[in-house]
BALOBA-1460 file (C-alpha; in Angstrom, 3 decimals):
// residues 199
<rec num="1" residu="x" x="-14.381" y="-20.249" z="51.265"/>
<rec num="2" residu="x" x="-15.118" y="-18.538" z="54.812"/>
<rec num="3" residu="x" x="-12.121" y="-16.769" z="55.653"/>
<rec num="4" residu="x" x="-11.125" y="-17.039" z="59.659"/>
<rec num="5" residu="x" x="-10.397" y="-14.332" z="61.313"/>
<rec num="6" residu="x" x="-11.204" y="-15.010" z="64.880"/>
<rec num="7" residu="x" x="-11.247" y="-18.343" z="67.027"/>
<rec num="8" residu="x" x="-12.355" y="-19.647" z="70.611"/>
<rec num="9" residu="x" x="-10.266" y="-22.133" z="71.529"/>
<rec num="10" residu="x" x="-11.121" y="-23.872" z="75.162"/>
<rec num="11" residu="x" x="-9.521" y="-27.326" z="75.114"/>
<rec num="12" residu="x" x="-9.137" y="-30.391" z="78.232"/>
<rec num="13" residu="x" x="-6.921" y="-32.037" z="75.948"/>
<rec num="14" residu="x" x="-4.077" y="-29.371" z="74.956"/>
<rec num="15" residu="x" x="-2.217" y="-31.929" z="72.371"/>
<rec num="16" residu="x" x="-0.707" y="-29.966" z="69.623"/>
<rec num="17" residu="x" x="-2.348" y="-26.808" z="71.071"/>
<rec num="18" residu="x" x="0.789" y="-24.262" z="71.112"/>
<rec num="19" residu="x" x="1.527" y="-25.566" z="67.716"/>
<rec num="20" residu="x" x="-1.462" y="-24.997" z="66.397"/>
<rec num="21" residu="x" x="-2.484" y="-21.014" z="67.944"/>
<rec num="22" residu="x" x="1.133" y="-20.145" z="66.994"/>
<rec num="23" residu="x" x="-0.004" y="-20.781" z="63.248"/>
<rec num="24" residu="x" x="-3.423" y="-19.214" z="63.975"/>
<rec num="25" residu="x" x="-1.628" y="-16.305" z="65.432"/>
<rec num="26" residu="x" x="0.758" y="-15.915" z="62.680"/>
<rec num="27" residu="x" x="-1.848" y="-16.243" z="59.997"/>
<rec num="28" residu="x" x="-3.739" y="-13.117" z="61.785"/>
<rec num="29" residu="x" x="-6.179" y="-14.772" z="63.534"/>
<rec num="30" residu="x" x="-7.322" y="-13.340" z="66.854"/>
<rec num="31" residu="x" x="-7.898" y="-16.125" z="69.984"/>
<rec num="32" residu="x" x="-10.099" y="-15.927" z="72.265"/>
<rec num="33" residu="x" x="-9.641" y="-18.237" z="75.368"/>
<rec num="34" residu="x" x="-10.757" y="-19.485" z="78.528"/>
<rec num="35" residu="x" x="-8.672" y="-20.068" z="81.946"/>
<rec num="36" residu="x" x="-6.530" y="-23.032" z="81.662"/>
<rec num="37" residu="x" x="-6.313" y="-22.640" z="77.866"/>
<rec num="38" residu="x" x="-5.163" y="-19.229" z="78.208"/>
<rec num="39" residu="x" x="-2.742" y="-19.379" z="80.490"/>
<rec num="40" residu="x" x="-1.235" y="-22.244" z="78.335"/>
<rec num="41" residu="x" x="-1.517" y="-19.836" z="75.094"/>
<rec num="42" residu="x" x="0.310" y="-16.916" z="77.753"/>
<rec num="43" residu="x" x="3.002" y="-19.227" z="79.244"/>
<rec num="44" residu="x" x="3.868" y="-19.821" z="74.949"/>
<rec num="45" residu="x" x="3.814" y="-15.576" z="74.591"/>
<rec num="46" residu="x" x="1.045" y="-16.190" z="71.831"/>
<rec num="47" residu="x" x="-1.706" y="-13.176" z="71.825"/>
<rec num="48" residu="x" x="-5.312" y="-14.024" z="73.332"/>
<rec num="49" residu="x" x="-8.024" y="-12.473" z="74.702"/>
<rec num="50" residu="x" x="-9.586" y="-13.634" z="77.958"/>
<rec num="51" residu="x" x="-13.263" y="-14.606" z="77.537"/>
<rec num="52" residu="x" x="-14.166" y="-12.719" z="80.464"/>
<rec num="53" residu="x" x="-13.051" y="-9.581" z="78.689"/>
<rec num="54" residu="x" x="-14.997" y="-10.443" z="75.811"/>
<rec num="55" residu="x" x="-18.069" y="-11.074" z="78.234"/>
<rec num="56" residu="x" x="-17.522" y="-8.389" z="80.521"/>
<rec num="57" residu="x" x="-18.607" y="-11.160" z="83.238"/>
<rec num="58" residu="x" x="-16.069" y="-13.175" z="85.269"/>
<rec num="59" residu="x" x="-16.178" y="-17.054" z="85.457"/>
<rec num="60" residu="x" x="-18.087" y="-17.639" z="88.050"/>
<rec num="61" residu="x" x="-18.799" y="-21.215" z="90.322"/>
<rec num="62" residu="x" x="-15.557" y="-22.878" z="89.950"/>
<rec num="63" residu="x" x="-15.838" y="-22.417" z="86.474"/>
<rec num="64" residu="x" x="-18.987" y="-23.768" z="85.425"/>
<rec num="65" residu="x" x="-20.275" y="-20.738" z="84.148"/>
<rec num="66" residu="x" x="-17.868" y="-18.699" z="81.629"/>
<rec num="67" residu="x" x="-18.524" y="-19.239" z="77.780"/>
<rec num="68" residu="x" x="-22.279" y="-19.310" z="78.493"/>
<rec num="69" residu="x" x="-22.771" y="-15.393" z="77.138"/>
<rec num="70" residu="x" x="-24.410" y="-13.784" z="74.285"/>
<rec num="71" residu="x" x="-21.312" y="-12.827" z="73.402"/>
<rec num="72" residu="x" x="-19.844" y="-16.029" z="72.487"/>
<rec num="73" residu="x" x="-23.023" y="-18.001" z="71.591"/>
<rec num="74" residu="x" x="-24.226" y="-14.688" z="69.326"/>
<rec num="75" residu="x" x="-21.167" y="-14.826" z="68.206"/>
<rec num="76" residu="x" x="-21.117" y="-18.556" z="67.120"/>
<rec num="77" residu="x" x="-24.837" y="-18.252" z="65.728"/>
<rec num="78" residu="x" x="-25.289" y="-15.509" z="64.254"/>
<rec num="79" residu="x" x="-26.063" y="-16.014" z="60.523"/>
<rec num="80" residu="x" x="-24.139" y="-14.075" z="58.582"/>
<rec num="81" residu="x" x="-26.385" y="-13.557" z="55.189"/>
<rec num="82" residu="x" x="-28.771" y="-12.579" z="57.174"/>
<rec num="83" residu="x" x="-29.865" y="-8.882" z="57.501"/>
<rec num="84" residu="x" x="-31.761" y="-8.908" z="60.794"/>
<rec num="85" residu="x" x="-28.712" y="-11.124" z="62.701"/>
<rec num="86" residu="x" x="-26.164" y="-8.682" z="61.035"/>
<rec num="87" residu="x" x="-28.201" y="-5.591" z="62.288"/>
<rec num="88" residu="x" x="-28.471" y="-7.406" z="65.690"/>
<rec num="89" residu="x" x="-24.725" y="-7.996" z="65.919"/>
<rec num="90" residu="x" x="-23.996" y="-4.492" z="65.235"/>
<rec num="91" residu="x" x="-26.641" y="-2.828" z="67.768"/>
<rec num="92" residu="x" x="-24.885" y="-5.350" z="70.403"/>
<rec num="93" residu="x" x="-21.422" y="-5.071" z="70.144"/>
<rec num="94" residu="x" x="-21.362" y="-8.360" z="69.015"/>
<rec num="95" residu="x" x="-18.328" y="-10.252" z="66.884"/>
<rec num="96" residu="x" x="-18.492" y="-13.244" z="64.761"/>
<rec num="97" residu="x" x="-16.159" y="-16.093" z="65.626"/>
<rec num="98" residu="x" x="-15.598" y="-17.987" z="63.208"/>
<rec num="99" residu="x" x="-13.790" y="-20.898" z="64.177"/>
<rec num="100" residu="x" x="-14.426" y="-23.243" z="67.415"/>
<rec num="101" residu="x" x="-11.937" y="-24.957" z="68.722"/>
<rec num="102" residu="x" x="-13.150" y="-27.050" z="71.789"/>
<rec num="103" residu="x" x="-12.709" y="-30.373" z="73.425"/>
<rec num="104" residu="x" x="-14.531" y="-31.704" z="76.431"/>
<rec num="105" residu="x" x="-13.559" y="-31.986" z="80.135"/>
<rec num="106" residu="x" x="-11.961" y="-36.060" z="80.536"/>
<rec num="107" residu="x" x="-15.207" y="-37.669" z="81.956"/>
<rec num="108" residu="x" x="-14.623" y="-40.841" z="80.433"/>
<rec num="109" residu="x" x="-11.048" y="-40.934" z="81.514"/>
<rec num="110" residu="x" x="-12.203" y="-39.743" z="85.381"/>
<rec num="111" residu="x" x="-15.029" y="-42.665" z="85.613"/>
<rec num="112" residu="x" x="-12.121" y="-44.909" z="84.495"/>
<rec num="113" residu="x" x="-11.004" y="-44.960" z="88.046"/>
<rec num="114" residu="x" x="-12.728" y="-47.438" z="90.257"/>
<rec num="115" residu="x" x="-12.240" y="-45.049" z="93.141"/>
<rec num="116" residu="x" x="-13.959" y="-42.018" z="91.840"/>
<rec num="117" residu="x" x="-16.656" y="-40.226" z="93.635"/>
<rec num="118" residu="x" x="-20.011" y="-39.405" z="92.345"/>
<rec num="119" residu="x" x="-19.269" y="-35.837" z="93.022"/>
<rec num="120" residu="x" x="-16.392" y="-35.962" z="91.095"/>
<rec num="121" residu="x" x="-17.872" y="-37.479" z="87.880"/>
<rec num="122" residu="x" x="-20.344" y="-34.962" z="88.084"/>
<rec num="123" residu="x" x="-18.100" y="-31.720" z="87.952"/>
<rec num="124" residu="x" x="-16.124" y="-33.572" z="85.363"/>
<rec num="125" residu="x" x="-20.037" y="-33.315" z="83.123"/>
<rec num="126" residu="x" x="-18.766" y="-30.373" z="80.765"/>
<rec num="127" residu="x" x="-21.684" y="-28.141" z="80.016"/>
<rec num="128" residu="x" x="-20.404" y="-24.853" z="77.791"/>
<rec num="129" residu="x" x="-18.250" y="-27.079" z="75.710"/>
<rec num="130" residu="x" x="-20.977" y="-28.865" z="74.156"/>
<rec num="131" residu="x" x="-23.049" y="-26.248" z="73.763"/>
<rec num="132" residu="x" x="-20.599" y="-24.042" z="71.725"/>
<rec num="133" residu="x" x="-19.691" y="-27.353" z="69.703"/>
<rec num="134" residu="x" x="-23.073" y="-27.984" z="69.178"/>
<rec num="135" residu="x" x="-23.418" y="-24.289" z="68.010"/>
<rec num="136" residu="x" x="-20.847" y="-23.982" z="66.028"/>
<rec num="137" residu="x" x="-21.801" y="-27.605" z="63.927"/>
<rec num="138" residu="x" x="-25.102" y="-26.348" z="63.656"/>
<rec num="139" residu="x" x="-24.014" y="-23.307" z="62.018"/>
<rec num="140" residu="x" x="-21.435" y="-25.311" z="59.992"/>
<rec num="141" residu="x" x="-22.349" y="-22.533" z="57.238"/>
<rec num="142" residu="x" x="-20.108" y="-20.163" z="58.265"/>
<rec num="143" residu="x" x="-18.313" y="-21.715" z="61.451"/>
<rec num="144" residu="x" x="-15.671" y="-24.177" z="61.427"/>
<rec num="145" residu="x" x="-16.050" y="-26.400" z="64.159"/>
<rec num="146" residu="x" x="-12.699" y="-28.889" z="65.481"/>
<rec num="147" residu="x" x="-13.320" y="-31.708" z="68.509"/>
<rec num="148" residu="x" x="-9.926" y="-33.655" z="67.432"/>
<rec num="149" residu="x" x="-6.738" y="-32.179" z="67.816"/>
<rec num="150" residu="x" x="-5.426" y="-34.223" z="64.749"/>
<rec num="151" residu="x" x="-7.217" y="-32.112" z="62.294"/>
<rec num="152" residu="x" x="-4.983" y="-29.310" z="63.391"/>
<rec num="153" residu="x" x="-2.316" y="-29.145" z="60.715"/>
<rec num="154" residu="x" x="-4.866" y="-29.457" z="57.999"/>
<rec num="155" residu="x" x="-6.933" y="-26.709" z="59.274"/>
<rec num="156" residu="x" x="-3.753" y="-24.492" z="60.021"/>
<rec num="157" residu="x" x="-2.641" y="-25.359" z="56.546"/>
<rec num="158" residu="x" x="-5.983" y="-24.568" z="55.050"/>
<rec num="159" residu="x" x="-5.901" y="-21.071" z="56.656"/>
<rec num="160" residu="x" x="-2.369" y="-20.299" z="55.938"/>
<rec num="161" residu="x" x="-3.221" y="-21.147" z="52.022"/>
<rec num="162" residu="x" x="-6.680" y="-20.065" z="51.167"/>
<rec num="163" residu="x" x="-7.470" y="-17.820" z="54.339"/>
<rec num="164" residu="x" x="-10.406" y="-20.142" z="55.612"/>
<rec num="165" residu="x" x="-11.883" y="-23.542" z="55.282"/>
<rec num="166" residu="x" x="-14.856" y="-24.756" z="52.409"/>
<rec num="167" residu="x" x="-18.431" y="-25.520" z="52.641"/>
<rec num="168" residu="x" x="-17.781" y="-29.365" z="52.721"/>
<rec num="169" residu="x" x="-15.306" y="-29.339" z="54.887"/>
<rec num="170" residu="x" x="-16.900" y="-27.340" z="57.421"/>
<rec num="171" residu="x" x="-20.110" y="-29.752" z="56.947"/>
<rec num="172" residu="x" x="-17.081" y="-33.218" z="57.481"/>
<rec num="173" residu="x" x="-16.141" y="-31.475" z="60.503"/>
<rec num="174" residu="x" x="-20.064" y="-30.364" z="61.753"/>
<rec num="175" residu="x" x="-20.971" y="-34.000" z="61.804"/>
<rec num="176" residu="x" x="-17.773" y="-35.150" z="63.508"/>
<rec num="177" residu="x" x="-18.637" y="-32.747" z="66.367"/>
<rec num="178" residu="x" x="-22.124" y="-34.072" z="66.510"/>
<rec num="179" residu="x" x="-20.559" y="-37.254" z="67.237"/>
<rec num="180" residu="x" x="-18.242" y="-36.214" z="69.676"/>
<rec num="181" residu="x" x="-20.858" y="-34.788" z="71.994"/>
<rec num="182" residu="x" x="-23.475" y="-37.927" z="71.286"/>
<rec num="183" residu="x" x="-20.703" y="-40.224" z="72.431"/>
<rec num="184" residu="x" x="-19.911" y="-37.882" z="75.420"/>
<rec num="185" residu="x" x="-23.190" y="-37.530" z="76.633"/>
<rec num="186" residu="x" x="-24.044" y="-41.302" z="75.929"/>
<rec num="187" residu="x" x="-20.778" y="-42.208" z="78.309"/>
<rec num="188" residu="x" x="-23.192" y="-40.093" z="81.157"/>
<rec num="189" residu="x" x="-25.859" y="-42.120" z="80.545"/>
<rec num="190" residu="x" x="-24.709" y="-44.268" z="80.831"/>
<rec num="191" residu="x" x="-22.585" y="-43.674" z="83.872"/>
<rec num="192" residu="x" x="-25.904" y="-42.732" z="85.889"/>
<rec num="193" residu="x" x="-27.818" y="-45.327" z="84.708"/>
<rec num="194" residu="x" x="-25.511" y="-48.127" z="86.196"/>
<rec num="195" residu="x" x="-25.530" y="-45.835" z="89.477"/>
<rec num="196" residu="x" x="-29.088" y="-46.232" z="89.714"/>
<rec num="197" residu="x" x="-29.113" y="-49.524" z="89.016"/>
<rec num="198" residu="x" x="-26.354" y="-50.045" z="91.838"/>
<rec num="199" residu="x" x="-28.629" y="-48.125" z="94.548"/>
């Protein structure tokens, strides 16, 4: 059992979100959040930590540059039974985050629209949310990893009980994310393949 004491949640999708860093909160995790998330996690008076301040670097071009920081990927990857990452961590000022709590910006639901622009498809292409995802499945080990908002309750329960989440169900939940971001990036493929096949 890994116990949980610290999450980064950045979310599109905020469904069950308040719910869910209210029992984080209560449990004694600490959050860790981006802009829109974080002002959601304010506006419900539940304790975060802006990512910037965990950075020390603002985010910068409208936003497309924010979680990608040693700080939060060192954070995600470190291994933790591993001397020379622990040593690292320390001589950095780096902390582990243990659980990952990220969904992707809406670009299926923005290509939906007939009328969209090219331009807009593009900034809708979310580029530090897979790549913590993707870091936090591949270190599965010690890093709970959640893409669906309807695990949720089960996770929240799972910390309130037992403090963290298993071995197994950290791998259930790597492989889920996996999936998540080869669907995602398959939809942009996709997407840019029938635009060049429209030129």
């Amino acid at each position: 059992m890994n116990k949980i004491n610290r999450a980064l949640i950045s979310v599109s999708n905020k469904k069950f979100l308040i719910e869910f860093a209210q029992k984080l909160s209560a449990a004694g995790v600490e959050i860790i959040s981006t802009g829109g998330t974080m002002k959601a996690l304010q506006a419900a008076d539940i304790p975060v930590k802006y990512v910037s301040d965990v950075t020390g670097f603002p985010e910068i071009m409208d936003g497309r540059v924010k979680t990608l920081n040693p700080y939060i990927h060192g954070g995600i990857l470190a291994v933790r039974d591993n001397q020379t990452h622990v040593d690292q961590m320390r001589e950095h000022k780096i902390k582990p985050i243990d659980l990952v709590v990220v969904n992707l910006y809406p670009f299926k639901e923005t290509i939906a629209n007939p009328d969209v622009t090219l331009e807009t498809a593009v900034e809708n292409i979310d580029i530090g949310g897979p790549a913590m995802i993707r870091a936090a499945a591949k270190n599965f080990k010690f890093v709970t990893v959640v893409v669906n908002p309807e695990r949720y309750d089960e996770i929240a329960l799972m910390i309130e009980r037992d403090g963290g989440t298993s071995f197994d169900f950290r791998m259930e939940l790597a492989q889920e994310a996996f999936a998540h971001t080869a669907d995602y990036d398959a939809a942009i493929q996709k997407y840019l393949s029938d635009k060049i096949d429209g030129c």
